[in-house]
Phi, psi and omega in degrees: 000312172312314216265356174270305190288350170272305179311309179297310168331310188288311162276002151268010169301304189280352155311274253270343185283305177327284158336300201256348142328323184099017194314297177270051181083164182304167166290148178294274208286057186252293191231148186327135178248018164229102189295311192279013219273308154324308183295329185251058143254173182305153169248143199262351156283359195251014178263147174233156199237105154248193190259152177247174207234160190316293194327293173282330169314317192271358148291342171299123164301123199294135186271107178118323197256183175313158187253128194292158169262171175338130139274081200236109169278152130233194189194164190274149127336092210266098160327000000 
C-alpha cells in the first residue's frame, strides 16, 4: 500500500515539475490576461490636484482626533 502512495506522490511531483517548466503551454500569469488593461489606466499627466473647499473638508475625518458623532435619530420602541 505504501509503495502505491510513493509512486503516486512521485508522478504528481513530475506533473507538477512538468507544469511549472512550460510543458503544457504558457503559465496563466506568463501573459497579459487583460489586453485592454493598459489602455484604460490613468495618465498621471492629465490629473490635476485641486483645494478642497469649506463645504467639503468638513466631512472629512480629523486623523487623530474624536470620532464625530452619529448623525442618526433615534426613539424607543412601542411593545
Amino acid at each position: 500500500m505504501l509503495r502505491w502512495l510513493i509512486a503516486i506522490l512521485l508522478l504528481a511531483n513530475l506533473f507538477a515539475f512538468a507544469a511549472l517548466r512550460g510543458m503544457f503551454g504558457p503559465l496563466p500569469y506568463a501573459g497579459a490576461r487583460e489586453p485592454g488593461h493598459l489602455n484604460r489606466q490613468l495618465h498621471p499627466e492629465t490629473l490635476r490636484v485641486q483645494p478642497v473647499s469649506a463645504a467639503e473638508a468638513a466631512d472629512q475625518a480629523v486623523v487623530g482626533g474624536p470620532a464625530p458623532a452619529p448623525a442618526i435619530a433615534a426613539s424607543e420602541l412601542g411593545q
